[in-house]
C-alpha positions as CSV (number, residue, x, y, z in Angstrom):
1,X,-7.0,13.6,0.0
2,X,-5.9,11.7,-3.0
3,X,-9.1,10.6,-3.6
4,X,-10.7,14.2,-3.8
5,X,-7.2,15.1,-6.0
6,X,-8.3,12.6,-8.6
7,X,-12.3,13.7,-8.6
8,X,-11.7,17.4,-9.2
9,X,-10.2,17.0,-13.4
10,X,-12.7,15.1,-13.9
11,X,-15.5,17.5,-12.1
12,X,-13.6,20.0,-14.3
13,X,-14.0,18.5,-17.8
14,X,-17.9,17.4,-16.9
15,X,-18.5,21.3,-16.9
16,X,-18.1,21.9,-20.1
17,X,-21.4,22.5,-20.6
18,X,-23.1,22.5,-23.8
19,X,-24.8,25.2,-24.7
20,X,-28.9,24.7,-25.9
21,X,-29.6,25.8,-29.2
22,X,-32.3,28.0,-29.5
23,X,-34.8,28.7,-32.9
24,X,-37.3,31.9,-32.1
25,X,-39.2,34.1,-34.9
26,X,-40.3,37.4,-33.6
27,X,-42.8,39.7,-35.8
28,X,-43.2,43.5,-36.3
29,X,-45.7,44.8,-33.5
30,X,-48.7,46.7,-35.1
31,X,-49.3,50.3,-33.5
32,X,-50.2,51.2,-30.3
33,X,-48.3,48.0,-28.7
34,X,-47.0,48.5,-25.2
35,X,-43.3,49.7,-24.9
36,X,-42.3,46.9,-22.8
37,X,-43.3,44.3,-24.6
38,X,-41.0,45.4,-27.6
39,X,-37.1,45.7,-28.8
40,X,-36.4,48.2,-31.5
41,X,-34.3,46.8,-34.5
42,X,-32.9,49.2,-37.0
43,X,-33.6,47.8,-41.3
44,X,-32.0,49.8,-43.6
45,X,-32.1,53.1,-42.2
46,X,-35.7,52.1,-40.6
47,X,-36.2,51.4,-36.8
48,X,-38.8,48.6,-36.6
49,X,-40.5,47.5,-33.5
50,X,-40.6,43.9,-32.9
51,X,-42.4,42.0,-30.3
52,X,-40.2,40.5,-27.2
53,X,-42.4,37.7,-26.9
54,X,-41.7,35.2,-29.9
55,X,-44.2,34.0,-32.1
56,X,-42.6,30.6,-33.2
57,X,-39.8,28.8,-31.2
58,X,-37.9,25.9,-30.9
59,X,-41.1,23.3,-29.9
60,X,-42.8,24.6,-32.5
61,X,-39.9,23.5,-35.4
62,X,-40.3,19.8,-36.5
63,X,-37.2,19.6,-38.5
64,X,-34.5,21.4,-40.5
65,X,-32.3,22.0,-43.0
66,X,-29.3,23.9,-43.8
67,X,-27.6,25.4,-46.8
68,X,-24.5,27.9,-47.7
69,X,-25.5,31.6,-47.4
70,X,-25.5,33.7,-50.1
71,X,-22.1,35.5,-48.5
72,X,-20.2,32.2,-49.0
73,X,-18.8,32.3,-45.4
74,X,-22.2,31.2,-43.1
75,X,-25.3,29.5,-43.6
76,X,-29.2,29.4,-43.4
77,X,-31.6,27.3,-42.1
78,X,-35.1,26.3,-43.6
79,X,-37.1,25.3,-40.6
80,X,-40.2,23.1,-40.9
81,X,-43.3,23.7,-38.8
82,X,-44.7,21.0,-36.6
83,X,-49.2,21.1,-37.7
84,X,-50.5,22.9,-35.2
85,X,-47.6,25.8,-35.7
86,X,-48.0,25.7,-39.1
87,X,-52.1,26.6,-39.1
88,X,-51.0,28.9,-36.5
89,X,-48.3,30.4,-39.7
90,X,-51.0,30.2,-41.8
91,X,-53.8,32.6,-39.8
92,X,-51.2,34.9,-38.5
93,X,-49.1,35.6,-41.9
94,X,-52.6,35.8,-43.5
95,X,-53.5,38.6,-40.2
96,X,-49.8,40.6,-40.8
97,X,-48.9,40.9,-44.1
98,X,-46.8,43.7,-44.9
99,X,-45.5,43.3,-41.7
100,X,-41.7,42.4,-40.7
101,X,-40.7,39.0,-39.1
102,X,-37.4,38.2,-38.0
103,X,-35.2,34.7,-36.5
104,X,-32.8,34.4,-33.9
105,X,-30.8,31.7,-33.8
106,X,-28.8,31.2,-30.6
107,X,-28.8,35.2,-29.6
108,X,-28.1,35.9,-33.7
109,X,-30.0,38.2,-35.3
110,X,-31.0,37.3,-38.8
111,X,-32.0,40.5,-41.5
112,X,-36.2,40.8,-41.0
113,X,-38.4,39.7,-44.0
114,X,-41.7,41.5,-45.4
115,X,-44.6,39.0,-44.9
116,X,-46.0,39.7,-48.5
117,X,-48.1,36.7,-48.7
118,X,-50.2,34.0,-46.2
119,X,-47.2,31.1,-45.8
120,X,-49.6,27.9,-46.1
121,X,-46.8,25.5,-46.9
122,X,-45.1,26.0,-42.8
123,X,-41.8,26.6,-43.3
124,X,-39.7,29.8,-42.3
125,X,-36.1,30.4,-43.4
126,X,-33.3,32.2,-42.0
127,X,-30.9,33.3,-44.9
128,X,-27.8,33.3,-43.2
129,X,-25.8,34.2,-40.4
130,X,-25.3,30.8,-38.8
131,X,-21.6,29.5,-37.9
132,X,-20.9,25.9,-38.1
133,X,-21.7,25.7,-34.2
134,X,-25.0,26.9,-35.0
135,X,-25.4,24.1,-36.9
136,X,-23.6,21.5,-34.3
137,X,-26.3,23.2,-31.6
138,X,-29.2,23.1,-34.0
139,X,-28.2,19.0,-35.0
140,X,-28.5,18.2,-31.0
141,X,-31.9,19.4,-30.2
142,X,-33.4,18.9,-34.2
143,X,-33.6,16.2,-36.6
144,X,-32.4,17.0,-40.4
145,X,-35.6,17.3,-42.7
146,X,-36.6,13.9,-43.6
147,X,-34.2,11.5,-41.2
148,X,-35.6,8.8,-39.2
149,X,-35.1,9.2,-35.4
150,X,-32.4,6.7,-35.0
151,X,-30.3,8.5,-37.7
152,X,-31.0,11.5,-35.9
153,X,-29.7,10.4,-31.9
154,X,-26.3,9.5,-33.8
155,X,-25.4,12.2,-35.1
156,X,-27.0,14.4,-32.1
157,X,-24.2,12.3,-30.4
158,X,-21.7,13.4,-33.0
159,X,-22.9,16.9,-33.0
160,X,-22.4,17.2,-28.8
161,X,-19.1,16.0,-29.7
162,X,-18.0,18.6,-32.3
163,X,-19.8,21.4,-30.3
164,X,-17.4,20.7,-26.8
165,X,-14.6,20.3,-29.7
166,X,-15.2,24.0,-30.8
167,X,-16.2,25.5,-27.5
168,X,-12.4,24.6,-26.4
169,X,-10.8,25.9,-29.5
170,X,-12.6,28.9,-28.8
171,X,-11.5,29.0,-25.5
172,X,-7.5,28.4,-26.3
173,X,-7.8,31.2,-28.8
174,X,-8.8,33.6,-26.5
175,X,-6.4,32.9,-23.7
């Protein structure tokens, strides 16, 4: 009895799951698409239709970077494509331009952007909208643009670390 007394605190703090961070890029469907295979988004007064199925995701995302957001209180990311995603950025922004694409960022919705041009250099930004656990999220399943991969599994460490941190500070504020 004692012995399942002293097991079930530390079951309890082991549950604390982490949540997985999550990088998708969704584009503006051309006509005729099929209804369920879109999400309506309203831009400025405009509804646009954009596809459920993501063009770009996580895997596809080599490395990142972040940087304040133009409304001083959240950040953006600039994401770097891995090759193979980043030819596949170069045919399809060449294929939709004048079309809207759009990123979510662990179930955030960042403003849609008018693909005006083909994006040869493979890299997609998100302009804001990204909370400092974002960022801790992002930092456990990305490397920073330009860090070596030991540099990289520290301060993935760090990140887990600072993520259960806010997840409980979270959790006491709204109890």
């Amino acid at each position: 009895m004692r012995l399942i007394l002293f097991f079930i605190p530390l079951f309890l703090i082991s549950c604390t799951k982490i949540p997985t961070s999550q990088v998708t890029f969704h584009t503006q469907t051309p006509p005729g698409e099929l209804k369920n295979t879109v999400f309506s988004y309203t831009h400025n007064g405009r509804t646009l239709n954009m596809r459920k199925m993501p063009d770009f995701v996580t895997s596809d995302i080599e490395s990142y970077r972040t940087f304040p957001a133009d409304d001083g209180v959240t950040y953006g990311a600039r994401f770097v494509l891995k090759n193979t995603a980043a030819k596949r950025l170069i045919h399809f922004s060449t294929e939709r331009q004048g079309s809207y694409m759009m990123s979510v960022v662990n179930d955030k919705v960042s403003e849609p952007l008018v693909i005006d041009k083909p994006l040869t250099d493979g890299i997609l930004i998100t302009w804001g909208n990204l909370t400092l656990r974002d960022i801790h999220a992002l930092d456990i399943v990305l490397p920073r643009t330009s860090e070596d991969e030991k540099a990289w599994k520290k301060r993935s460490k760090e990140a887990k670390k600072a993520l259960k941190a806010a997840i409980k500070r979270e959790k006491k504020k709204e109890s």
